[in-house]
FIKOL-678685 format. One line per field, with one value per atom (N, C-alpha, C): residue in three letters; z, x, y; residue number from 1. Coordinates in nm, 2 decimals, padded with zeros to 4 digits. Each point is the difference from the previous one (the first is absolute). Layout:
res: c(ALA; ...)
Z: c(Z; ...)
X: c(X; ...)
Y: c(Y; ...)
n: c(NUM; ...)
***
This chain:
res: c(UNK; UNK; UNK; UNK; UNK; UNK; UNK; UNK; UNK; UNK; UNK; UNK; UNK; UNK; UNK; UNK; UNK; UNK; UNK; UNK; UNK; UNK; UNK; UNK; UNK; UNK; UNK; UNK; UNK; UNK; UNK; UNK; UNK; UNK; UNK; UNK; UNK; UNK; UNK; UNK; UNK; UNK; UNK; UNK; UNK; UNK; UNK; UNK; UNK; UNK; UNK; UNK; UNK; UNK; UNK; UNK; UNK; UNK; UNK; UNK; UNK; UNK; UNK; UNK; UNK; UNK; UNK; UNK; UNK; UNK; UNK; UNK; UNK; UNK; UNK; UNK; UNK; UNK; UNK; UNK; UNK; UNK; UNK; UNK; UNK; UNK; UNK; UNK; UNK; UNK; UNK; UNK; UNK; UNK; UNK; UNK; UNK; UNK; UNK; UNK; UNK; UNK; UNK; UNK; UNK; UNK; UNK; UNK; UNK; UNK; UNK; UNK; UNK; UNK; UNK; UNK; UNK; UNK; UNK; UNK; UNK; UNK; UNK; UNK; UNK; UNK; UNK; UNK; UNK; UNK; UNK; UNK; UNK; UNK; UNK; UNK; UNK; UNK; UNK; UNK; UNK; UNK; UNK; UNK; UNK; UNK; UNK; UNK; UNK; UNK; UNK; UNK; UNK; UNK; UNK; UNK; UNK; UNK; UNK; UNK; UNK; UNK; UNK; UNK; UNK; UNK; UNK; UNK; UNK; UNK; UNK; UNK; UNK; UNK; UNK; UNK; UNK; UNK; UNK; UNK; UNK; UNK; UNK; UNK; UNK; UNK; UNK; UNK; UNK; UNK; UNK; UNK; UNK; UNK; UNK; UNK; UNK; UNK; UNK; UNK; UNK; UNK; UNK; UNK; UNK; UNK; UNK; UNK; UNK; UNK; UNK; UNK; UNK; UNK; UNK; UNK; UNK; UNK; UNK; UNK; UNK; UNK; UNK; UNK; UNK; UNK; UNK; UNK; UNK; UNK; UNK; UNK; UNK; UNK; UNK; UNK; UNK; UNK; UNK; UNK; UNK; UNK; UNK; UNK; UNK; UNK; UNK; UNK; UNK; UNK; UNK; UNK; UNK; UNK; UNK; UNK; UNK; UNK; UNK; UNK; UNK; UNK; UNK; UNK; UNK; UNK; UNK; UNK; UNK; UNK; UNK; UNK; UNK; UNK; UNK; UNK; UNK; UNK; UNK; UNK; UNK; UNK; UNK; UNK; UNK; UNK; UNK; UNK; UNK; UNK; UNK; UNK; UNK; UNK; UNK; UNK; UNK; UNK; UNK; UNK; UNK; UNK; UNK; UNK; UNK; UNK; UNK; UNK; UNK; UNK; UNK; UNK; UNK; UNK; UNK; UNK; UNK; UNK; UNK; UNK; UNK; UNK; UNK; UNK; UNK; UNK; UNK; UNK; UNK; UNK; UNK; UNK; UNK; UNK; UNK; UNK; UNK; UNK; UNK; UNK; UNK; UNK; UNK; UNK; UNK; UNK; UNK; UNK; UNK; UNK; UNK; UNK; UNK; UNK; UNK; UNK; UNK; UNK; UNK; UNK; UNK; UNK; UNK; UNK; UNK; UNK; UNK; UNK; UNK; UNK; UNK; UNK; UNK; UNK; UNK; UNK; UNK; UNK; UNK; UNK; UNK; UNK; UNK; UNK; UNK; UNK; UNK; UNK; UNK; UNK; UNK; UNK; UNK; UNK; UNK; UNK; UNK; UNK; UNK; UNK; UNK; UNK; UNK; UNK; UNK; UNK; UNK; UNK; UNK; UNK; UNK; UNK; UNK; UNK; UNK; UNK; UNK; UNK; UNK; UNK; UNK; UNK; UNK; UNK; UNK; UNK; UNK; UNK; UNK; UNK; UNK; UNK; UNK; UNK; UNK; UNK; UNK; UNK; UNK; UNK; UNK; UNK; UNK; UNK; UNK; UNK; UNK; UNK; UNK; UNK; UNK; UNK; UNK; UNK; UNK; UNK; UNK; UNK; UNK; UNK; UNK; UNK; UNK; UNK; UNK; UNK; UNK; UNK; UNK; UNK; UNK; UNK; UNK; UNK; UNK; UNK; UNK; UNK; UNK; UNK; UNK; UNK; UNK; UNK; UNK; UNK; UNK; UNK; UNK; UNK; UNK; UNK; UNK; UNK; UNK; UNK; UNK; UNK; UNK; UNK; UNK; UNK; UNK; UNK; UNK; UNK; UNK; UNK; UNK; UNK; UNK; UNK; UNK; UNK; UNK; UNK; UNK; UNK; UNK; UNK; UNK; UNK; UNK; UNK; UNK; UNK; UNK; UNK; UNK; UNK; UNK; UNK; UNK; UNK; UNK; UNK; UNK; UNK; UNK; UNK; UNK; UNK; UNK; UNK; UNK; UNK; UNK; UNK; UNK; UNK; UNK; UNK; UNK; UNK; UNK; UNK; UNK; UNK; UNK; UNK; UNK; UNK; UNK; UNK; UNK; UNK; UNK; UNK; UNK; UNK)
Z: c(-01.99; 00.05; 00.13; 00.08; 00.16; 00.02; 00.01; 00.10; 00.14; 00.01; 00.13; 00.04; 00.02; 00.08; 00.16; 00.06; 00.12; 00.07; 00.07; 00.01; 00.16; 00.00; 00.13; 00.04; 00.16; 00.03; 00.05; 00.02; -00.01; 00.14; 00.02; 00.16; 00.07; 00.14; 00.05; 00.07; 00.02; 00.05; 00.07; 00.12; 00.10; -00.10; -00.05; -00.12; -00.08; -00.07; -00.07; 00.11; 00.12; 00.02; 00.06; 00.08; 00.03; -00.11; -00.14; -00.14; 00.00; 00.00; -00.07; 00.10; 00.11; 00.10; -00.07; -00.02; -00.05; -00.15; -00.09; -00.14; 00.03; -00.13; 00.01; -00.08; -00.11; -00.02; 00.13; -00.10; 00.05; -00.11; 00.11; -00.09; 00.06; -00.09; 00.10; -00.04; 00.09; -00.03; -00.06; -00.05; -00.09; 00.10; 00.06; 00.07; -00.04; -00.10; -00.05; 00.00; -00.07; -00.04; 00.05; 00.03; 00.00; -00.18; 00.03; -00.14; 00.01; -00.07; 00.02; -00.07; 00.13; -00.04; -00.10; -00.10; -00.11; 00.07; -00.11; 00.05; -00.07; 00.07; -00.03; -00.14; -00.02; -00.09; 00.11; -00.09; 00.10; 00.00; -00.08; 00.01; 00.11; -00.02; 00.16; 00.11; 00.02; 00.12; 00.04; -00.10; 00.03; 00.04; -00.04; -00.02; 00.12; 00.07; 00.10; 00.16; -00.03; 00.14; -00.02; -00.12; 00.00; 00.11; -00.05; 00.06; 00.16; 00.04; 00.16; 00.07; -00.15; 00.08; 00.07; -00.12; 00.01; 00.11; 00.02; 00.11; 00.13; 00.03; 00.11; 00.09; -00.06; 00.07; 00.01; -00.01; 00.03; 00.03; 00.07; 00.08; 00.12; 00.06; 00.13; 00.14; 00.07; 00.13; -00.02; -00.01; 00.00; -00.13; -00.08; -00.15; -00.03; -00.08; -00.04; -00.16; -00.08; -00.15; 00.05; -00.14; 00.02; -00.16; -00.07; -00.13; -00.01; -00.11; -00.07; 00.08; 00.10; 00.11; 00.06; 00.06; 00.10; -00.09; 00.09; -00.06; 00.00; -00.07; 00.05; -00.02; 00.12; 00.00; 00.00; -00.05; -00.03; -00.02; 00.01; 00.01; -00.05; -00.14; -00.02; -00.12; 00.01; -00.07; 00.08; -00.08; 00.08; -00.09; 00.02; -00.10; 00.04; -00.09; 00.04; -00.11; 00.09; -00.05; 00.00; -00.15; 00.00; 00.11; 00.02; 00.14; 00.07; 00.15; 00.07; 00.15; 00.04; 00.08; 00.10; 00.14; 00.09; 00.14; 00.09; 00.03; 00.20; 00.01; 00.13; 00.01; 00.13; 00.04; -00.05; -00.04; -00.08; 00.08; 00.04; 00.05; -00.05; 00.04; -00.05; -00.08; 00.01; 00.00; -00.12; -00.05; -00.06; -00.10; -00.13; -00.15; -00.10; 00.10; -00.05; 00.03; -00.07; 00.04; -00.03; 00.11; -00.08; -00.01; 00.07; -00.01; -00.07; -00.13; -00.03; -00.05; -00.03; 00.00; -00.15; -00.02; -00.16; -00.05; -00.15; -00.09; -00.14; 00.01; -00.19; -00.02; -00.11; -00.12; -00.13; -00.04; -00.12; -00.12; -00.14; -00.03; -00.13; -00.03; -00.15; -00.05; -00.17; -00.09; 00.06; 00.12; 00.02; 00.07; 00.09; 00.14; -00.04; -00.10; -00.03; 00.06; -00.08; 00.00; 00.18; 00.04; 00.18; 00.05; 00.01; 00.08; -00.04; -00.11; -00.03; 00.05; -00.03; 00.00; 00.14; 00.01; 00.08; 00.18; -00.02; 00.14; 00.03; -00.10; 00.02; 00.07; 00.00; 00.05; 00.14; 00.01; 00.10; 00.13; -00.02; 00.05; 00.04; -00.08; 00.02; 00.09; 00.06; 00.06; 00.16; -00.02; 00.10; 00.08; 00.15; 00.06; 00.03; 00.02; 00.05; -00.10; -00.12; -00.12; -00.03; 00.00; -00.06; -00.13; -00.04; -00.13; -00.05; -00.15; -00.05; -00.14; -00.03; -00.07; -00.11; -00.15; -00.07; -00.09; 00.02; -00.06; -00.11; -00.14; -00.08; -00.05; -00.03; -00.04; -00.16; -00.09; -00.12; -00.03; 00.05; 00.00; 00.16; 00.04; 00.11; -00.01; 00.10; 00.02; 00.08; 00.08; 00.10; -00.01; 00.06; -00.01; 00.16; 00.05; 00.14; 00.00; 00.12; 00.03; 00.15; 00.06; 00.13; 00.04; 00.09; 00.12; -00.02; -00.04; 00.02; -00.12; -00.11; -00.12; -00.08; 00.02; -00.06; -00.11; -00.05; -00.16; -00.07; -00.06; -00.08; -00.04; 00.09; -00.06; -00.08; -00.12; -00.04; 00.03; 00.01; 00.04; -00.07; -00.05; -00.16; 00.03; -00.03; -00.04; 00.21; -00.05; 00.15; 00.07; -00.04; 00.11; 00.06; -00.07; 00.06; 00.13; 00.10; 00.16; 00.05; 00.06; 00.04; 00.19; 00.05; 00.10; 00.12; 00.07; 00.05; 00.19; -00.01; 00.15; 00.12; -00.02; 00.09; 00.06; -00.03; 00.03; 00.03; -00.02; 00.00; -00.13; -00.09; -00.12; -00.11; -00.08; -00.15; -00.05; -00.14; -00.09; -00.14; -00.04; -00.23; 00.02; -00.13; -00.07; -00.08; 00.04; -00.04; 00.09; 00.13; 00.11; -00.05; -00.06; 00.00; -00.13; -00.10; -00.08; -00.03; 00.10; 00.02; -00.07; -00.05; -00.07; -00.12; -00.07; -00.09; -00.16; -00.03; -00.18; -00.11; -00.04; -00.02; -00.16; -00.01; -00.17; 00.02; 00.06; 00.03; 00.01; 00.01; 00.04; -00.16; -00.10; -00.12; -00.03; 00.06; -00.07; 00.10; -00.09; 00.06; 00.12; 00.06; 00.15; -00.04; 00.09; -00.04; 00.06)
X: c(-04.26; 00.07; 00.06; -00.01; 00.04; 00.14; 00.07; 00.16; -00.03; 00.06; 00.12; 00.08; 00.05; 00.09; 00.04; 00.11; -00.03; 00.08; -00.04; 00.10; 00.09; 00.08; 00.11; 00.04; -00.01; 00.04; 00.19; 00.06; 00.16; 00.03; 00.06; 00.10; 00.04; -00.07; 00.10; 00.16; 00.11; 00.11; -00.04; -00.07; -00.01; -00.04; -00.12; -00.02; 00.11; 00.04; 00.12; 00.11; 00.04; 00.06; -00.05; -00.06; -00.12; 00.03; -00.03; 00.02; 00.07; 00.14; 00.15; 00.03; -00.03; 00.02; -00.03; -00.11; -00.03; 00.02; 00.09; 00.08; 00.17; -00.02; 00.13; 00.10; -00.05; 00.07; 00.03; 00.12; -00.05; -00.04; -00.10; -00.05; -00.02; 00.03; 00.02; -00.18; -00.01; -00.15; 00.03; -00.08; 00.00; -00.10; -00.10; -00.05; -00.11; -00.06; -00.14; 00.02; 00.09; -00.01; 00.14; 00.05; 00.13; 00.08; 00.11; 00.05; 00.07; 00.02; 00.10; 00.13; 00.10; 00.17; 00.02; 00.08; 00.05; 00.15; 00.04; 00.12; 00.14; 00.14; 00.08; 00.06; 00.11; 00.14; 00.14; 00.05; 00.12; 00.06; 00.03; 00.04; -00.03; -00.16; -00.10; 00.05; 00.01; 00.03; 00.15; 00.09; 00.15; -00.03; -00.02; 00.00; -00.07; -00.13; -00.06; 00.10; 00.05; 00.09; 00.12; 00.06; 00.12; -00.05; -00.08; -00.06; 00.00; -00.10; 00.02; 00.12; 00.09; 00.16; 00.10; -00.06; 00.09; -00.02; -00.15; -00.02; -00.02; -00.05; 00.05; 00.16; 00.07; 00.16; -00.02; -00.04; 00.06; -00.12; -00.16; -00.08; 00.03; -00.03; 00.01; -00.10; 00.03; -00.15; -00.11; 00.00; -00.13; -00.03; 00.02; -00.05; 00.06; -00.12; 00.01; -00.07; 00.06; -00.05; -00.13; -00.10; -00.11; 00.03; 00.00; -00.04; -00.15; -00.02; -00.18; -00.06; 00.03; -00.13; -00.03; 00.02; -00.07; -00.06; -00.13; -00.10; 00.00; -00.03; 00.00; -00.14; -00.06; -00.14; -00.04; -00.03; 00.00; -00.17; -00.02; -00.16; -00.08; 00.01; -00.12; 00.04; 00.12; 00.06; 00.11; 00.02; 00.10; 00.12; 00.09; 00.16; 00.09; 00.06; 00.14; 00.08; 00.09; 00.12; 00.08; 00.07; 00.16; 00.10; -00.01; 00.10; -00.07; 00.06; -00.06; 00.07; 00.03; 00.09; -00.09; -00.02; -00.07; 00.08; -00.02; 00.08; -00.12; -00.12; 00.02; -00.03; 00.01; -00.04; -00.12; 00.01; -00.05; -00.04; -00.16; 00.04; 00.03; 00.05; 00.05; -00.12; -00.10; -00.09; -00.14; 00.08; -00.06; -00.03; -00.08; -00.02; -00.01; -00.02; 00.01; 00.05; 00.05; 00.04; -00.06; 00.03; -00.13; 00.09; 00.15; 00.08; 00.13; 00.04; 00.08; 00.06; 00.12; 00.09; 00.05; 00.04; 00.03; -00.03; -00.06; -00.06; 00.01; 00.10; 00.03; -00.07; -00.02; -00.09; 00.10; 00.02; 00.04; -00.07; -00.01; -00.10; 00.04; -00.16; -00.03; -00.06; -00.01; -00.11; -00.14; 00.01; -00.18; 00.00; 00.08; -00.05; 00.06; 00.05; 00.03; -00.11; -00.09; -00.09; -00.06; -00.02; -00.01; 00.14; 00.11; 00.07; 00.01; 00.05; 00.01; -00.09; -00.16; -00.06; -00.12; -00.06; -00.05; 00.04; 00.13; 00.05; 00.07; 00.03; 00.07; -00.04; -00.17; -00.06; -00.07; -00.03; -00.04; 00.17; 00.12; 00.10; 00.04; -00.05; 00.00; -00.11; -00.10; -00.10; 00.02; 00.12; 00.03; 00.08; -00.03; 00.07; 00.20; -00.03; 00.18; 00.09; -00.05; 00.05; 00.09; 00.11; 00.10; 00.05; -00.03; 00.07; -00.05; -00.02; -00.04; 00.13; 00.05; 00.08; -00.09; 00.00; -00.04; 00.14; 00.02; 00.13; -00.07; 00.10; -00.02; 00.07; -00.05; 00.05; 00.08; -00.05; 00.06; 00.08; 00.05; 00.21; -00.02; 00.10; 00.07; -00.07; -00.13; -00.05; -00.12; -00.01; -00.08; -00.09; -00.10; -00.12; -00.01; 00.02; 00.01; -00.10; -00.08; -00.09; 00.02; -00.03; 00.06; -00.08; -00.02; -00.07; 00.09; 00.00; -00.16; -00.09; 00.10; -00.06; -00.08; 00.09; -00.07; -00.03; 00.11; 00.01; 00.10; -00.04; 00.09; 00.15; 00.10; 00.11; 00.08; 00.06; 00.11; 00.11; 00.04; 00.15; 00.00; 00.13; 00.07; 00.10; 00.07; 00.13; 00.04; 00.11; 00.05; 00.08; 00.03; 00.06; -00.12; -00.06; -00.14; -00.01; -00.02; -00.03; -00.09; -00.09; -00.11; 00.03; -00.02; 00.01; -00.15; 00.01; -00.13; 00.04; 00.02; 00.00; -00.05; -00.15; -00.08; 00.04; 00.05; 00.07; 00.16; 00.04; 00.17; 00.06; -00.06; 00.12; -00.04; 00.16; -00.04; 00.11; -00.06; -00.02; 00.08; 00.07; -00.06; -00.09; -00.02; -00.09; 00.02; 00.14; 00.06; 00.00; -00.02; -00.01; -00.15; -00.02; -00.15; 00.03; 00.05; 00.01; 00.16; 00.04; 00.06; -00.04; 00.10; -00.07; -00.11; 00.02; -00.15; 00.06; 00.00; 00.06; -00.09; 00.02; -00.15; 00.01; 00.13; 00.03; -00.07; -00.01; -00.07; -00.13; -00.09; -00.13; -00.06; 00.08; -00.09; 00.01; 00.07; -00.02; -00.11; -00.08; -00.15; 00.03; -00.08; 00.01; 00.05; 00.06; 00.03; -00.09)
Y: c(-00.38; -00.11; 00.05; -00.08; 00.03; -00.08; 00.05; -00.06; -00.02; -00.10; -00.02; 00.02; 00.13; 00.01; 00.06; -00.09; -00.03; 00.15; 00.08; 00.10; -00.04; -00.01; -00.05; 00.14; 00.04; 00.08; -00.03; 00.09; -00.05; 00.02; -00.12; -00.03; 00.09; -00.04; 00.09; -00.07; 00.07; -00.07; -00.08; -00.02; -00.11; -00.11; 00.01; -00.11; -00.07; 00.09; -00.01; -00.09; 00.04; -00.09; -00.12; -00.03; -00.13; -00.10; 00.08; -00.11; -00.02; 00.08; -00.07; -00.09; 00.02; -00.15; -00.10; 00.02; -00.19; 00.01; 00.05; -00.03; -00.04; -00.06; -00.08; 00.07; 00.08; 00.15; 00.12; 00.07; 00.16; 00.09; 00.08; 00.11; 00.13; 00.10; 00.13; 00.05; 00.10; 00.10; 00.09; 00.06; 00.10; 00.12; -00.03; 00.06; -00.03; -00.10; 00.01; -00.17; -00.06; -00.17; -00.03; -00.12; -00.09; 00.01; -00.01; 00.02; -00.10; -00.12; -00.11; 00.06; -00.12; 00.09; -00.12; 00.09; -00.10; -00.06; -00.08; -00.06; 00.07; 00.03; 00.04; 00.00; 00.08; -00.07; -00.03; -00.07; 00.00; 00.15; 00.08; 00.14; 00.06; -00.05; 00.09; -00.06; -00.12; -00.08; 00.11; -00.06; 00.05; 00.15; 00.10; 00.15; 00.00; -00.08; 00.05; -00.06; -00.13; 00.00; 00.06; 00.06; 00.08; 00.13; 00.07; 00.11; -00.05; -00.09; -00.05; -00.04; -00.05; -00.02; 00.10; 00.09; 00.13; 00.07; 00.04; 00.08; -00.11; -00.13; -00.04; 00.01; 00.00; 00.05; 00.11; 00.11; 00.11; 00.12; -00.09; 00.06; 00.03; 00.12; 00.04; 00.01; 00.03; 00.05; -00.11; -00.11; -00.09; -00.02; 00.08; 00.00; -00.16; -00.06; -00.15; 00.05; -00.12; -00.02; -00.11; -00.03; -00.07; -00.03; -00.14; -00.04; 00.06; -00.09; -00.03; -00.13; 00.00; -00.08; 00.05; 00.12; 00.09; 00.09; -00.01; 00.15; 00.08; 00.14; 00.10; 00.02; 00.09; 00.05; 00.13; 00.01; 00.16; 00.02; 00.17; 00.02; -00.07; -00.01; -00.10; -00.13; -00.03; -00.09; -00.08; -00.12; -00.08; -00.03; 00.01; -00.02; -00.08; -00.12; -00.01; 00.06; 00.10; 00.02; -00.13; 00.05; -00.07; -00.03; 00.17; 00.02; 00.08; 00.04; 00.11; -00.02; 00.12; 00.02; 00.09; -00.05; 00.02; 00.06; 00.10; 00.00; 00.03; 00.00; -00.08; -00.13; -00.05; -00.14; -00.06; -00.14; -00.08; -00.10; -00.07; -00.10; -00.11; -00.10; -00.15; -00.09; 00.03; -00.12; 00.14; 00.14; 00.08; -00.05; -00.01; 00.03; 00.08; 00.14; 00.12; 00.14; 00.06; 00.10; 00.14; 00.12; 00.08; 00.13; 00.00; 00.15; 00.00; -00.08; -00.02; 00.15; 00.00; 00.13; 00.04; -00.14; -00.02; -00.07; 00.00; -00.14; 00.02; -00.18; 00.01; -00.12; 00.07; -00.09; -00.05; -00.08; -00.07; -00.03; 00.09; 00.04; -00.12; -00.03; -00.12; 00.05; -00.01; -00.01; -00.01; -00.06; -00.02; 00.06; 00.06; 00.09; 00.13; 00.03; 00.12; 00.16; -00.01; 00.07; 00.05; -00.14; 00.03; 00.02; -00.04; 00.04; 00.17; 00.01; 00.17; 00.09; -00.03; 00.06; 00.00; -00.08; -00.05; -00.04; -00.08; -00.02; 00.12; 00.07; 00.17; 00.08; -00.01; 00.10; -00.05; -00.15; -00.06; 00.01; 00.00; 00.03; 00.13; 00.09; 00.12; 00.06; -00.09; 00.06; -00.08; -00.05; -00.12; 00.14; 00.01; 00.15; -00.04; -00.16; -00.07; 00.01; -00.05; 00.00; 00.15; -00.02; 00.12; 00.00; -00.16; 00.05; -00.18; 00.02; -00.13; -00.04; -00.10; -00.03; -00.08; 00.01; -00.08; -00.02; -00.14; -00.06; -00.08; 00.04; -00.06; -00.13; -00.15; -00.10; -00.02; 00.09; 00.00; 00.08; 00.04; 00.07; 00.12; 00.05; 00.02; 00.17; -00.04; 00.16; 00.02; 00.09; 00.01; 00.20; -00.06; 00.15; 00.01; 00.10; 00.04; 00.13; -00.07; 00.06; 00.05; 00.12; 00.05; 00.12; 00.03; 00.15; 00.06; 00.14; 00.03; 00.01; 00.00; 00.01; -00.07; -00.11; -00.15; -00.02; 00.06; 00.00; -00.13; -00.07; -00.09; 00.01; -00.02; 00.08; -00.09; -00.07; -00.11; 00.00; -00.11; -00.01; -00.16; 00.03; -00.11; -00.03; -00.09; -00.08; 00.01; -00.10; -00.11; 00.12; 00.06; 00.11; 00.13; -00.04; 00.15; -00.06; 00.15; -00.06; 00.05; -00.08; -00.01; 00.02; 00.16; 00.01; -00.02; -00.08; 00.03; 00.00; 00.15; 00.09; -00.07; -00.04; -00.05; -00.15; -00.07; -00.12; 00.03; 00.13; -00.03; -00.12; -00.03; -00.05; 00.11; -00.09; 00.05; -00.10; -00.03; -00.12; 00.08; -00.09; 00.02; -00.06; -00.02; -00.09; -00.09; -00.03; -00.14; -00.09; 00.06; -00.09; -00.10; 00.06; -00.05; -00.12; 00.00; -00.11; -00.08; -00.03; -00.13; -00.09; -00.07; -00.12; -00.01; 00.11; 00.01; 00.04; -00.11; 00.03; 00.06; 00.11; 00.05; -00.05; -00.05; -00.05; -00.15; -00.05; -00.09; -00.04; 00.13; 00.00; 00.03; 00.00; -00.07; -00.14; -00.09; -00.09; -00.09; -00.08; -00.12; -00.06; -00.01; -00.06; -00.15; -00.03; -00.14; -00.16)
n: c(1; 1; 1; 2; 2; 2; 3; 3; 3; 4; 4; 4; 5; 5; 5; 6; 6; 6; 7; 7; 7; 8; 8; 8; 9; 9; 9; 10; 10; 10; 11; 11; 11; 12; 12; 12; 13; 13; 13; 14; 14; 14; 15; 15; 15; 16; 16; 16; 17; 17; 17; 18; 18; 18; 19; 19; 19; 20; 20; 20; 21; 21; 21; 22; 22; 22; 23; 23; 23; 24; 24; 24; 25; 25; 25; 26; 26; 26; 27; 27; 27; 28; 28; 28; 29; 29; 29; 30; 30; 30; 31; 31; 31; 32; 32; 32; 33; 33; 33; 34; 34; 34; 35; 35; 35; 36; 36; 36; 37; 37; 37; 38; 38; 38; 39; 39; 39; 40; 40; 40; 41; 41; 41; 42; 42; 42; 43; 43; 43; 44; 44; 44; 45; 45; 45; 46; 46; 46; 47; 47; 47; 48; 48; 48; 49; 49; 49; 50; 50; 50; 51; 51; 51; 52; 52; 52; 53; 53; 53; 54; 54; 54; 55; 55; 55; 56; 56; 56; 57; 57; 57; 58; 58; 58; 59; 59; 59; 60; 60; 60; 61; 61; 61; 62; 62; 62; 63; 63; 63; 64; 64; 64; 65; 65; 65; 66; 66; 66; 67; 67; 67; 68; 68; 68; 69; 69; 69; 70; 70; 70; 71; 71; 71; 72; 72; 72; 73; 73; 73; 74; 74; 74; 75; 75; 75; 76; 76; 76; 77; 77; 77; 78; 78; 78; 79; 79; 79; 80; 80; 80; 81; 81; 81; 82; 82; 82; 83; 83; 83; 84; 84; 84; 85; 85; 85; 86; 86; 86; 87; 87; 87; 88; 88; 88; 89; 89; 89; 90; 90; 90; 91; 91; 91; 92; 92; 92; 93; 93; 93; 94; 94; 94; 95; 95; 95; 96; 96; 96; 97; 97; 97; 98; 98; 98; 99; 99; 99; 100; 100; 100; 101; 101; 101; 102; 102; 102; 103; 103; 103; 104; 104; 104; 105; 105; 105; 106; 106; 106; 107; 107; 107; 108; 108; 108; 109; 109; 109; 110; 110; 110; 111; 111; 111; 112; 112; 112; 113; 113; 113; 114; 114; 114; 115; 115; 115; 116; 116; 116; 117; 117; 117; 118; 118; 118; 119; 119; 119; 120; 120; 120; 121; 121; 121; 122; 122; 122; 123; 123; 123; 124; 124; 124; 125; 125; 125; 126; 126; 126; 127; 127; 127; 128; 128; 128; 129; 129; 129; 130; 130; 130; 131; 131; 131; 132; 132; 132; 133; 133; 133; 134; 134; 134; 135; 135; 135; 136; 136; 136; 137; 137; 137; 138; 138; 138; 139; 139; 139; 140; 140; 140; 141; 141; 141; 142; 142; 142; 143; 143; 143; 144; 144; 144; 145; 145; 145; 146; 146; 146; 147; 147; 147; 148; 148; 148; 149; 149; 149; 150; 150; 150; 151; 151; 151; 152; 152; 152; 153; 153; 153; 154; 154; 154; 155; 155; 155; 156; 156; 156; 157; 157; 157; 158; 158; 158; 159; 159; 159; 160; 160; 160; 161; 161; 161; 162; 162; 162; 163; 163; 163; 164; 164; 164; 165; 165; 165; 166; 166; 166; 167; 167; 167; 168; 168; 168; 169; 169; 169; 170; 170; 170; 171; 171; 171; 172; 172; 172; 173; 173; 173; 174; 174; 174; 175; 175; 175; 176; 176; 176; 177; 177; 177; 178; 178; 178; 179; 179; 179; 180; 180; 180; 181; 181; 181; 182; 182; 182; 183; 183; 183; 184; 184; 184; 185; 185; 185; 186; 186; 186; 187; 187; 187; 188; 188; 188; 189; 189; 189; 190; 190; 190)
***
């Protein structure tokens, strides 16, 4: 018995972006296929502009924050970060960015496994990248990833401080959940 099957060779970025043009989603690359972006929680929403709040006041030297509408492009994949803190000139009318300095991720049940693992290593191959933040949504704690080592380091509860040299700030990690009742986050969406 003979099959069908079709073998697809996988995208390249230019491809990859050409397509997302004409979608009415976003979707990041993987470096082989488009990965469609799922949709938030409010936790994620909150936790990801707390982070942008916090470090917009108190960036220095040109250094600007970017949400999850800007891209990041990296060798052979495309990303949006949550956050990401860029620090040369951007132009106005850009979509992407390719030297970001710092990048947090806000980590889900479904992206778990890629942000830890996968964007970990894709960020760590990134040369700009000094340090990657994976913040977690289900209680008050963060995995810090940093040069030269690049080893996963934790940091817990709202007074742990998250120094990051390369930008001139430093944060808790309570800055980061304002507003976020975590007694709350068992009960049904309403």
């Amino acid at each position: 018995m003979a099959m069908n099957v079709a073998l697809r060779r996988p995208m390249s970025v230019e491809e990859f972006l050409a397509w997302e043009e004409r979608q009415e989603l976003r979707h990041e690359f993987d470096g082989i296929q488009p990965v469609a972006m799922v949709g938030g929680t409010s936790a994620h929403s909150l936790i990801a502009g707390n982070v942008e709040a916090a470090l917009r006041g108190r960036l220095r030297d040109g250094c600007r924050v970017y949400r999850s509408d800007m891209k990041l492009r990296l060798a052979v994949s495309i990303r949006y970060p949550d956050v990401m803190v860029v620090c040369t000139p951007v132009a106005p009318r850009a979509t992407s960015v390719t030297d970001p300095v710092v990048v947090f991720e806000v980590i889900s049940e479904s992206t778990g496994l890629t942000d830890r693992i996968i964007k970990a290593r894709e960020y760590r191959d990134a040369p700009s990248i000094a340090r990657y933040v994976i913040v977690e949504q289900s209680g008050i704690g963060a995995t810090v990833f940093e040069r030269p080592d690049w080893r996963g380091q934790p940091l817990e509860g709202p007074e742990a401080r998250l120094a990051m040299p390369e930008i001139g700030v430093e944060l808790t990690l309570g800055d980061f959940y304002a507003d976020i009742d975590f007694a709350a986050a068992e009960e049904p969406d309403a």
